[in-house]
Backbone as CSV, one residue per row, in Angstrom:
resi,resn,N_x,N_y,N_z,CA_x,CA_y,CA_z,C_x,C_y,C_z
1,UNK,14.263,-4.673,-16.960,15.251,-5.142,-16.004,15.412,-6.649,-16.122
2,UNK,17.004,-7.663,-15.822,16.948,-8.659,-15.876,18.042,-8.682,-15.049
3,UNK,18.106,-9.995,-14.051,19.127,-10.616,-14.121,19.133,-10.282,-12.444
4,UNK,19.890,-9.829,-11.645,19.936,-9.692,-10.238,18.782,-8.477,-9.545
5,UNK,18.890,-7.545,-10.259,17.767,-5.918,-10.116,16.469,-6.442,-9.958
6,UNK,16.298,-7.450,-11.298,14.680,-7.631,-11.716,14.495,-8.736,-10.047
7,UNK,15.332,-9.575,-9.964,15.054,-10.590,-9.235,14.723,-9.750,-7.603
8,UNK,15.267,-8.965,-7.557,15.601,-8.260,-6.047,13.955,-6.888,-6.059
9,UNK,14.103,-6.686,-7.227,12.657,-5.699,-7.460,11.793,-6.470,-6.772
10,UNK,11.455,-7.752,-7.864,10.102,-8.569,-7.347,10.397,-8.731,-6.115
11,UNK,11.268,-9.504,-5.285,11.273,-9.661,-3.746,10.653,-8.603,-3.299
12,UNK,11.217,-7.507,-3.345,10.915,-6.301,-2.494,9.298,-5.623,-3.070
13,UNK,8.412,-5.812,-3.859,7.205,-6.039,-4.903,6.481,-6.912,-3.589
14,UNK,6.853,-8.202,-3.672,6.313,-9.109,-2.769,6.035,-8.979,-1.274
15,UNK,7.081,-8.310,-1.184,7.057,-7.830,0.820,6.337,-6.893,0.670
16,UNK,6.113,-5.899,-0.283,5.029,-5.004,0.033,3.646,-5.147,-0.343
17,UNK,3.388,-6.440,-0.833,2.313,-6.834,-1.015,1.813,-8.009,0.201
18,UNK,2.981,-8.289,0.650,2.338,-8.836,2.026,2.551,-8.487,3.438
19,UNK,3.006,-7.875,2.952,2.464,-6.470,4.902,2.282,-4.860,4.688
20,UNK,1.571,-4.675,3.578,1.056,-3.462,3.342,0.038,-3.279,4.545
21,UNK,-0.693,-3.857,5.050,-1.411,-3.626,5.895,-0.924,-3.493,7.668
22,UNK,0.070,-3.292,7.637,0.720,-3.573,9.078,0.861,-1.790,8.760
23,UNK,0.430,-1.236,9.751,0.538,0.490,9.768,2.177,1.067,10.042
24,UNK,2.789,0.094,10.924,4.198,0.539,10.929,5.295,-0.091,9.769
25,UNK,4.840,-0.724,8.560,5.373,-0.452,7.730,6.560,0.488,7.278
26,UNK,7.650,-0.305,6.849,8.650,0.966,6.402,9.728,0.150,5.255
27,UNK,10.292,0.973,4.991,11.197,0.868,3.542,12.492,0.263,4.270
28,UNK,13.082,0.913,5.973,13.759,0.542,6.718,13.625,-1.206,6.639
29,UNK,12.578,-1.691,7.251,11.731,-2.804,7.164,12.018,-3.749,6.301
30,UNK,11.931,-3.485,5.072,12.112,-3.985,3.867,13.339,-4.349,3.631
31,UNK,14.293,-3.116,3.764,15.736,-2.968,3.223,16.170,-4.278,4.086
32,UNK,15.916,-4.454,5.695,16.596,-5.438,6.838,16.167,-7.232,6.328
33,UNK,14.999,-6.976,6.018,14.509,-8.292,5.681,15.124,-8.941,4.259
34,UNK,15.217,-8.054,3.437,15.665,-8.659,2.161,17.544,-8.310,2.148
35,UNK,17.941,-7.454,3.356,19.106,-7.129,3.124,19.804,-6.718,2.087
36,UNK,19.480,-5.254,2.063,19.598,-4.495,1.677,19.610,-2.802,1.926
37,UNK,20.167,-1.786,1.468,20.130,-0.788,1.957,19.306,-0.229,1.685
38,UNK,18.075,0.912,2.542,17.191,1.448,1.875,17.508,2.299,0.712
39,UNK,18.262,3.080,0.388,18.491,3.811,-0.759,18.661,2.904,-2.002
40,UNK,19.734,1.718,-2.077,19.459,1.176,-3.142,18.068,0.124,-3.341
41,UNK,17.173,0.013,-2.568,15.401,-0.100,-2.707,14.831,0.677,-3.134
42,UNK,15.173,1.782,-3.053,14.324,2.542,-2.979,14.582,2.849,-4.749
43,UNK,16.013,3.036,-4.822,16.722,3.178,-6.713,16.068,1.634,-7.536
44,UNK,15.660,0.691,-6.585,15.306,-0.421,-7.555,13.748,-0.250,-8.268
45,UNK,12.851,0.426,-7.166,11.269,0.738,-6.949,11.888,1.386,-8.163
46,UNK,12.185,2.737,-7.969,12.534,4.130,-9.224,12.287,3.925,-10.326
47,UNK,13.353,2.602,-10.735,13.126,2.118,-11.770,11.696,1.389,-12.593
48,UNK,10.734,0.841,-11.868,9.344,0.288,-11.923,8.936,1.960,-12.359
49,UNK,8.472,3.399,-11.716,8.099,4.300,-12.133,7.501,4.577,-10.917
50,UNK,7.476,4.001,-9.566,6.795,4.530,-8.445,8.208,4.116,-7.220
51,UNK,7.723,5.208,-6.220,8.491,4.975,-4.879,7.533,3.910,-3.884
52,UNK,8.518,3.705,-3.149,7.905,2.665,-2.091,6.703,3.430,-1.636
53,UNK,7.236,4.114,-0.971,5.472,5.345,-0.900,4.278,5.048,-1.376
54,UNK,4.749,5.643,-2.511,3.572,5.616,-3.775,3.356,4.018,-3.871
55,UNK,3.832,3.153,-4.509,3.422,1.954,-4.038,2.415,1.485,-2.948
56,UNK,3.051,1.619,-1.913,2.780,1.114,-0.873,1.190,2.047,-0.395
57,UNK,1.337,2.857,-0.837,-0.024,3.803,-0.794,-1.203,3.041,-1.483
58,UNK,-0.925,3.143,-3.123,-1.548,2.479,-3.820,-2.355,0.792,-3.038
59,UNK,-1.129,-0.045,-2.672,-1.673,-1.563,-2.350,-2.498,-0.888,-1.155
60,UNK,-2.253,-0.176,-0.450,-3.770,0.066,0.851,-5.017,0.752,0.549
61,UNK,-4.912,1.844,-0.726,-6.176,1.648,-1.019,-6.769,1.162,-2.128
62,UNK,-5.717,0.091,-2.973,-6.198,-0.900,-3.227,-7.089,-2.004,-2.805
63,UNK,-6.833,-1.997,-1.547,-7.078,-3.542,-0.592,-8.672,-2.328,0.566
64,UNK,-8.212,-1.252,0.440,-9.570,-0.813,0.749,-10.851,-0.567,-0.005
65,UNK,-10.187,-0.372,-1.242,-11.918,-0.561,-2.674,-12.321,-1.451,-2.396
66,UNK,-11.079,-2.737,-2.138,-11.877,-3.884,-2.757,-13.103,-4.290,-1.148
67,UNK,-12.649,-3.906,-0.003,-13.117,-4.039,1.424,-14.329,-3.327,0.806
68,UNK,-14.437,-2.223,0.606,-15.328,-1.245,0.351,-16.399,-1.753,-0.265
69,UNK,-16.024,-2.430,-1.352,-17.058,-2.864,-2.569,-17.375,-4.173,-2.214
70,UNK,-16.918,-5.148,-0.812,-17.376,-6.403,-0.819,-18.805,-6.209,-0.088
71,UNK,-19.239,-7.667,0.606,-20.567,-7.957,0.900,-19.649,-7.924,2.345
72,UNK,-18.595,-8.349,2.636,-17.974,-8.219,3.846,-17.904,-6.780,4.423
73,UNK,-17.385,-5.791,3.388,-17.309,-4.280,3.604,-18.437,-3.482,4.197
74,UNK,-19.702,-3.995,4.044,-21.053,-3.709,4.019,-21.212,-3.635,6.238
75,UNK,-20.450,-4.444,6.468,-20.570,-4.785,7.797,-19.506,-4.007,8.496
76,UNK,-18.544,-3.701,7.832,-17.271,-2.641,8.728,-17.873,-0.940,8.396
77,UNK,-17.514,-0.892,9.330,-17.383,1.139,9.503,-15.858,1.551,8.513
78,UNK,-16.424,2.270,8.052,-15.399,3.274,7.288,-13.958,3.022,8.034
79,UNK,-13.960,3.409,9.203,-12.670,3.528,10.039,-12.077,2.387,10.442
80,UNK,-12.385,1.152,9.958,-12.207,-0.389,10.521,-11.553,-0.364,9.417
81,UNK,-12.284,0.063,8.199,-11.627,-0.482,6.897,-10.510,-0.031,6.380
82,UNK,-10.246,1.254,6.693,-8.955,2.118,6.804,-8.072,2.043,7.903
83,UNK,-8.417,1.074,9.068,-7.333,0.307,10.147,-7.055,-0.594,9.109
84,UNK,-7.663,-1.219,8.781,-7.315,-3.273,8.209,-6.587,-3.007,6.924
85,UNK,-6.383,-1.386,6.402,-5.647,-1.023,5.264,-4.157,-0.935,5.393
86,UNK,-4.066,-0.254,6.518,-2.677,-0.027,7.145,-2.512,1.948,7.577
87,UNK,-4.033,2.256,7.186,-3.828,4.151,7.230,-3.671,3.595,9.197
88,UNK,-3.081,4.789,9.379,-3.607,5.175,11.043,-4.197,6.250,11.497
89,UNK,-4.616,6.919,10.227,-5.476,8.583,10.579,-6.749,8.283,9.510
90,UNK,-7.987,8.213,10.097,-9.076,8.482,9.015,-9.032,9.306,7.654
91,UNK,-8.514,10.654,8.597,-8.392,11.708,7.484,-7.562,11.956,6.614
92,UNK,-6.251,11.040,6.826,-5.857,10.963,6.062,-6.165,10.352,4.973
93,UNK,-6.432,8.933,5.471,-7.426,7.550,4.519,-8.098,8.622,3.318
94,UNK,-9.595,9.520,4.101,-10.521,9.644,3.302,-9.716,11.016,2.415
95,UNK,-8.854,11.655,2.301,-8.057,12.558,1.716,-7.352,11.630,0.343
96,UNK,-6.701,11.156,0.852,-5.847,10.082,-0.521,-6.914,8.929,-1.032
97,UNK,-7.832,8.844,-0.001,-9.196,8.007,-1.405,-10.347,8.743,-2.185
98,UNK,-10.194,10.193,-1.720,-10.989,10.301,-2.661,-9.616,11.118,-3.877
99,UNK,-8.710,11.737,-3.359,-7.727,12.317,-4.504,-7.714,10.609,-5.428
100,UNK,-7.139,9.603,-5.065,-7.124,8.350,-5.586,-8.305,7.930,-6.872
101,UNK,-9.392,7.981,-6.021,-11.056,7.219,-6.871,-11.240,8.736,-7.412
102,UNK,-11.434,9.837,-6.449,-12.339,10.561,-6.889,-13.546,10.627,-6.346
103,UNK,-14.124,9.986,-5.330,-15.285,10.159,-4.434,-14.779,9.371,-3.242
104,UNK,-15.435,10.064,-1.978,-15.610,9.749,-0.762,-15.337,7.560,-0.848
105,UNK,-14.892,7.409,0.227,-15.349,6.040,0.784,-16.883,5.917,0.691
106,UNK,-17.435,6.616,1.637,-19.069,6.366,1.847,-19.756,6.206,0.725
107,UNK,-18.932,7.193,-0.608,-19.834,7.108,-2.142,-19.287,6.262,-2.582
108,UNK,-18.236,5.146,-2.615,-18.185,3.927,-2.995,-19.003,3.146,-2.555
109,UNK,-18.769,3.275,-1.205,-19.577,1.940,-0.753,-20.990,1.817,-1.108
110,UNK,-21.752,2.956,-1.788,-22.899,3.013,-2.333,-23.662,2.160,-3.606
């Protein structure tokens, strides 16, 4: 991609890398701030090979390994660390991290 798409991708790349963690998160959200319609956001993501979703999934339990695996992580409960991610259901959290890693939270943090 080049030229107006690529430029408008990264924006919308960027906003979801800096309020992935806000649980009411939305694509709505996105579309208002960068002005734009959600459908054509959502056709810009498409193009990268993931949906805002999937994205946006990814950066929270991204940002929860890394909670997980710090010396800071060591001091939060499982369920703190999957608030400060942006999940709002545990079970959901520990469902898409272990489909994600492949083991439990608790067996990371090990």
């Amino acid at each position: 991609m080049r030229g107006l798409r690529a430029s408008r991708t990264q924006e919308i790349i960027a906003e979801i890398d800096r309020h992935f963690a806000d649980p009411d998160f939305s694509v709505g959200q996105v579309a208002r701030r960068l002005d734009l319609s959600p459908r054509y956001l959502q056709d810009l993501l498409q193009d990268t090979g993931s949906s805002f979703t999937e994205r946006l999934l990814e950066c929270r339990l991204q940002h929860a390994m890394r909670l997980l695996t710090s010396e800071q992580g060591d001091r939060l409960k499982i369920s703190e660390i999957a608030l400060a991610s942006g999940f709002n259901e545990i079970s959901y959290f520990n469902q898409r991290f272990r489909r994600r890693f492949g083991e439990t939270p608790t067996q990371c943090r090990r």
